[in-house]
TIDO-344059 format. One line per 2 residues: number of its first residue (from 1); for each residue x, y, z of N, C-alpha, C, O. Coordinates in nm, 3 decimals, decimal comma. Atoms other than C-alpha are relative to their C-alpha. Example, Ala and Ser with C-alpha at 12.3 -4.5 7.8 and 13.67 -1.06 7.14 Angstrom:
BEGIN
1 = 0,089/-0,119/0,000/1,230/-0,450/0,780/0,090/0,120/0,000/0,194/0,118/0,066  -0,082/-0,119/-0,006/1,367/-0,106/0,714/-0,077/0,109/0,073/-0,026/0,220/0,090;
END
This chain:
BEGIN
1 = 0,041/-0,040/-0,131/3,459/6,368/-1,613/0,100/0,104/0,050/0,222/0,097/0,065  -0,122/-0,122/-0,070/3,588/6,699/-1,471/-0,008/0,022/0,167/-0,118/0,004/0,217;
3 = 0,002/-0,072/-0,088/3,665/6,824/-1,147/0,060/0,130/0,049/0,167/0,179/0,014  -0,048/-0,143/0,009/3,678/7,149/-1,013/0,014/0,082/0,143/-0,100/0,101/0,186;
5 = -0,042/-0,088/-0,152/3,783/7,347/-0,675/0,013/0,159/-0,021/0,087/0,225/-0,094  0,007/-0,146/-0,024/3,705/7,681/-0,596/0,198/0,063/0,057/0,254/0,165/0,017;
7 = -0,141/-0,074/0,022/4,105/7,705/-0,457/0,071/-0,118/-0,025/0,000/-0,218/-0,022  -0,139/0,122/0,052/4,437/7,444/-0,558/-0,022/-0,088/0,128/-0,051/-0,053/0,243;
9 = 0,017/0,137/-0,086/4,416/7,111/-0,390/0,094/-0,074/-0,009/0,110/-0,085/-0,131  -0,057/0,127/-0,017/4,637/6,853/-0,335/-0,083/-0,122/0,021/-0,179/-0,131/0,097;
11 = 0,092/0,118/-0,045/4,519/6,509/-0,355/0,049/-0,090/0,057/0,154/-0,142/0,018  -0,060/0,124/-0,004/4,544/6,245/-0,159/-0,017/-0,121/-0,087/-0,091/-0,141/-0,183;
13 = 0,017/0,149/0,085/4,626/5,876/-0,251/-0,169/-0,011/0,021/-0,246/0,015/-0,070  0,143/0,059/-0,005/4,282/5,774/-0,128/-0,088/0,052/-0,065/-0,171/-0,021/-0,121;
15 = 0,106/-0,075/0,096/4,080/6,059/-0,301/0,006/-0,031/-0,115/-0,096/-0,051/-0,181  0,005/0,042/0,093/4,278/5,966/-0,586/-0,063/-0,154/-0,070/-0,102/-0,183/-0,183;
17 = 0,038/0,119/0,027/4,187/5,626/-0,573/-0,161/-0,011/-0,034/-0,220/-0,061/-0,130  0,149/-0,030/-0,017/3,841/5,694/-0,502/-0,114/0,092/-0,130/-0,235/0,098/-0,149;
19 = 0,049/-0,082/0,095/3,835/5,943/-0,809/0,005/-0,097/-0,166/-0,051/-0,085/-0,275  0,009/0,139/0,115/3,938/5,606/-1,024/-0,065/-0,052/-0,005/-0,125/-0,067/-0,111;
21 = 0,144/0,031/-0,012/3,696/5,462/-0,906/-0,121/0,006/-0,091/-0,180/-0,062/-0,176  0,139/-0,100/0,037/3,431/5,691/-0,970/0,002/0,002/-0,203/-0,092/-0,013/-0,281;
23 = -0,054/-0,032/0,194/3,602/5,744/-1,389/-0,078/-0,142/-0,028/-0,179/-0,160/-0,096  0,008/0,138/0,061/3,613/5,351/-1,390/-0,180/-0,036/-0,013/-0,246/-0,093/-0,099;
25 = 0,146/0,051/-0,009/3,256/5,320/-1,283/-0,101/0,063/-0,131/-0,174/-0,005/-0,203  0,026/-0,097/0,111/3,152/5,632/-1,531/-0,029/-0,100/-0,120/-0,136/-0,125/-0,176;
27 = -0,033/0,034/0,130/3,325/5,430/-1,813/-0,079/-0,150/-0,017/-0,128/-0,179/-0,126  0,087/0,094/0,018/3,151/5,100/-1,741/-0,173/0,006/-0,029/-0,250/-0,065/-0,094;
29 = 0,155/-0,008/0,081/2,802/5,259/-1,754/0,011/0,074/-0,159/-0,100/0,079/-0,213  0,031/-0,067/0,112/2,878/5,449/-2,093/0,037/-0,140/-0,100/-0,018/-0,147/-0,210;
31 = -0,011/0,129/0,072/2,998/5,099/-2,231/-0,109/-0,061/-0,018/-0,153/-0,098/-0,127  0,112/0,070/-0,006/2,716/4,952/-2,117/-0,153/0,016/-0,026/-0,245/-0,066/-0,035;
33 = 0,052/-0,055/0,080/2,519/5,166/-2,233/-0,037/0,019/-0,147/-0,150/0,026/-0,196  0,005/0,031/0,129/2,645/5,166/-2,592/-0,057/-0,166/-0,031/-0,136/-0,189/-0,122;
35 = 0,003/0,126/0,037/2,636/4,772/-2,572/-0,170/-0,009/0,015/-0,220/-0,073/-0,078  0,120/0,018/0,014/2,261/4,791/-2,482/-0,101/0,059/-0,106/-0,205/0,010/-0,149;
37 = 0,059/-0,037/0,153/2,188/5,054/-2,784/0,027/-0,087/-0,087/-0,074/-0,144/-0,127  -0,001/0,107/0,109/2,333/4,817/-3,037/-0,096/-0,121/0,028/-0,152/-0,175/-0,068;
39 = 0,096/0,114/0,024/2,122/4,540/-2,916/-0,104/-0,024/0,029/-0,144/-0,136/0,061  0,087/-0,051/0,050/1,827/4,732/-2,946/-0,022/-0,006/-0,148/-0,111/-0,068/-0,206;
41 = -0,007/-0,052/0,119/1,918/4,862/-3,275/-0,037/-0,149/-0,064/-0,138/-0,169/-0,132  0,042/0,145/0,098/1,942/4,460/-3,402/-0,134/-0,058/0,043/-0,213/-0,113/-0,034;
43 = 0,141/0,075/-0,007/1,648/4,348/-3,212/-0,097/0,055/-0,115/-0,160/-0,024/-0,185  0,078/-0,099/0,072/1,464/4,646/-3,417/0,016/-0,109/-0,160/-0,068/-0,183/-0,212;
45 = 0,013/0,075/0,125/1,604/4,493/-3,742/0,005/-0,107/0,007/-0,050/-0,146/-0,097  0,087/0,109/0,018/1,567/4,153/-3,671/-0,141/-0,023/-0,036/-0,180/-0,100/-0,124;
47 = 0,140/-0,002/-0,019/1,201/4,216/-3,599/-0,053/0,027/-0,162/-0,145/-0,026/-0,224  0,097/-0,102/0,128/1,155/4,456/-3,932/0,061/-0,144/-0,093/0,003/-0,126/-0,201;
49 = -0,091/0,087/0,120/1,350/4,157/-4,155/-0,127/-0,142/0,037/-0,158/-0,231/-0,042  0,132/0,147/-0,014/1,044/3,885/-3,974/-0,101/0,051/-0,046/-0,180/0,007/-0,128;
51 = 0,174/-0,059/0,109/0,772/4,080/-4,081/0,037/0,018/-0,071/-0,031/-0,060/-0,138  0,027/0,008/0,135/0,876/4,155/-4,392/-0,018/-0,130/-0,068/-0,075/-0,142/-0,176;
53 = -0,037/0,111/0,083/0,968/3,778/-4,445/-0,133/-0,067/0,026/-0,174/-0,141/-0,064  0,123/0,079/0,049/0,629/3,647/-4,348/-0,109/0,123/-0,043/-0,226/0,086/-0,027;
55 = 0,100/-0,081/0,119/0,429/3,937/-4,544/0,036/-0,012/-0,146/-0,028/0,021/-0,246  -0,031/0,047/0,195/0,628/3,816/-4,870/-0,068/-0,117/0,004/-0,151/-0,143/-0,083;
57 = 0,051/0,159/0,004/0,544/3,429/-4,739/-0,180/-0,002/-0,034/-0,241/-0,083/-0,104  0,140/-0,001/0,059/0,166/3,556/-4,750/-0,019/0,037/-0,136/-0,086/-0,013/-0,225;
59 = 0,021/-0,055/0,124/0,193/3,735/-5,006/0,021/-0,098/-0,209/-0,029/-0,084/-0,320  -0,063/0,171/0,069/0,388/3,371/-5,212/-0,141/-0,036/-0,053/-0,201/-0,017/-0,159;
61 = 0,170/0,070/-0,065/0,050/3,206/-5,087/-0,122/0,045/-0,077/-0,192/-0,027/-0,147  0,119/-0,079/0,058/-0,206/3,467/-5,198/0,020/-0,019/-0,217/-0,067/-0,027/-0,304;
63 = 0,024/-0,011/0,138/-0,048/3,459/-5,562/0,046/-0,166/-0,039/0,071/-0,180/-0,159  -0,029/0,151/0,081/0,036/3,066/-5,630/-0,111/-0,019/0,041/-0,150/-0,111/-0,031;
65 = 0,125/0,066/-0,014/-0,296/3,011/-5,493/-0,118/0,055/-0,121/-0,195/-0,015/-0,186  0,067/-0,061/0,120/-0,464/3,296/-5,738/0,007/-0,056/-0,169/-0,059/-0,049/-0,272;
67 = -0,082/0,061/0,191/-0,273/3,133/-6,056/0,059/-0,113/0,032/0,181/-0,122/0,017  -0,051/0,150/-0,065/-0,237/2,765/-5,910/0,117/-0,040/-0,038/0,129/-0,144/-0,102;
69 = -0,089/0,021/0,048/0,108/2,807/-5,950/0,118/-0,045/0,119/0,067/-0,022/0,228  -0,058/0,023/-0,111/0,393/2,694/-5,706/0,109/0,159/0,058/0,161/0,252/-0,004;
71 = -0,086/-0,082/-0,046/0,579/2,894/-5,445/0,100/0,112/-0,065/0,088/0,234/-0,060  -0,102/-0,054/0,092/0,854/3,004/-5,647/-0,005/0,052/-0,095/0,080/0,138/-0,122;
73 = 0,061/-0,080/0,082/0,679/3,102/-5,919/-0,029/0,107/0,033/0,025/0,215/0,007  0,015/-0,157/-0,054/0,509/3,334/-5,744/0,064/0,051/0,073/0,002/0,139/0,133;
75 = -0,119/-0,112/-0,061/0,798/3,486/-5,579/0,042/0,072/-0,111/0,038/0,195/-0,122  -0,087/-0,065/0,119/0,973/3,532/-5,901/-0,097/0,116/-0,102/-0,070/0,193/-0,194;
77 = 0,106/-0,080/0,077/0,651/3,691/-6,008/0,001/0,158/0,095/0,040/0,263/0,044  -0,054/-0,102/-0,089/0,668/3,944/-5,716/0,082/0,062/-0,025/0,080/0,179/-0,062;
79 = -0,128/-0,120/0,095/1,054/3,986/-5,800/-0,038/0,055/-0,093/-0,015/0,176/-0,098  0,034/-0,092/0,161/0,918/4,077/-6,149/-0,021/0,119/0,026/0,052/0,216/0,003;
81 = 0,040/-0,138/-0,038/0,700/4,326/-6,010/0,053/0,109/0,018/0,068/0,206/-0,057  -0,129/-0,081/-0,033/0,923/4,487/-5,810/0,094/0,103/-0,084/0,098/0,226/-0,086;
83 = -0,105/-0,035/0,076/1,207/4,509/-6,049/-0,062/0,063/-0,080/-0,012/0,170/-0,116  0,009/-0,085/0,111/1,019/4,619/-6,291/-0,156/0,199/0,015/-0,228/0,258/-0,065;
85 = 0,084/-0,078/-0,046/0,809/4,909/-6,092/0,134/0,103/0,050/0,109/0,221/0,026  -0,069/0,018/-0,067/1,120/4,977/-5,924/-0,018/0,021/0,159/0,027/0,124/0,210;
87 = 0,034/0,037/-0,142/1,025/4,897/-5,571/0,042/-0,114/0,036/0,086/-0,199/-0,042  -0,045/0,152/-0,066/1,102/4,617/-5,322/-0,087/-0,071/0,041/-0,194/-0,034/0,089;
89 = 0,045/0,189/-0,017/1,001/4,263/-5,276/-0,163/0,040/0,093/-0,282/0,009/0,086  0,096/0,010/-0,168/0,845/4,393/-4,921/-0,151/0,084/-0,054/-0,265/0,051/-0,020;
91 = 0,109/-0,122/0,043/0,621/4,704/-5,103/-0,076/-0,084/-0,082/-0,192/-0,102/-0,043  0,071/0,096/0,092/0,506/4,472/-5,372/-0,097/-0,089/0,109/-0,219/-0,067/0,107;
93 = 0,044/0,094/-0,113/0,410/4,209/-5,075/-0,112/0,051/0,079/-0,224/0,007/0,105  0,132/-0,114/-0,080/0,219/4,462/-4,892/-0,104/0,019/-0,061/-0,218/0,023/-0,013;
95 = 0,133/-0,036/0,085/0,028/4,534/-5,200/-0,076/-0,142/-0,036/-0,191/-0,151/-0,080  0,120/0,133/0,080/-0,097/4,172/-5,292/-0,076/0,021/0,133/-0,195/0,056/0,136;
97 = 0,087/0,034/-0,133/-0,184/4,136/-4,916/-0,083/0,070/0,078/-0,168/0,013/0,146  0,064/-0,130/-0,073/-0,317/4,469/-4,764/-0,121/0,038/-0,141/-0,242/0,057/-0,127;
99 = 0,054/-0,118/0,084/-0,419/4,626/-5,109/-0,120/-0,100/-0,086/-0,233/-0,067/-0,123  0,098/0,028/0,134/-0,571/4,376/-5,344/0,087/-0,060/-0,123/0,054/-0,143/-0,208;
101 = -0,099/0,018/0,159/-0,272/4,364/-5,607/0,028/-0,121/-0,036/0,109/-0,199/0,014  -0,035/0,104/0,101/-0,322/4,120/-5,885/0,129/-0,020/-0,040/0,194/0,084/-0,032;
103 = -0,146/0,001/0,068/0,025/3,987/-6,038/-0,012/-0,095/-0,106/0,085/-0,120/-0,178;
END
């Protein structure tokens, strides 16, 4: 925060005080500010980390039910996918459930 006078000033105590103030107040909204971007930013990835985790859980579902196999199976069948496409868990997941994709 700058200030600026057209000619040289002296300040008083009170202006000065008043100009602490004003900094201190500044510095509490740019804090509070940052503190409310970050917990945006995590709500955001919380959110993206729940949908992905129940579009894999459908996606579990859709293939132990296709190949009456349990849970875990068909995850590890997914991982397969994945790993061996090289893509992630979530892209694979998308595809049994949106697309159609056999495993």
């Amino acid at each position: 925060m700058n200030l600026y006078s057209s000619e040289p000033h002296d300040w008083t105590i009170p202006e000065v005080e008043s100009l602490v103030t004003m900094a201190d107040m500044a510095t509490a909204y740019l804090v509070n500010a940052s503190t409310v971007h970050q917990q945006t930013e995590l709500t955001q990835q919380l959110q993206k980390a729940l949908d992905s985790r129940v579009l894999i859980e459908q996606a579990k579902g859709m293939v132990g039910y296709a190949h009456t196999v349990s849970m875990d199976v068909a995850f590890a069948r997914i991982q397969r996918h994945a790993r061996s496409h090289h893509t992630s868990v979530r892209t694979v997941a998308d595809a049994v459930v949106n697309l159609g994709l056999q495993l």
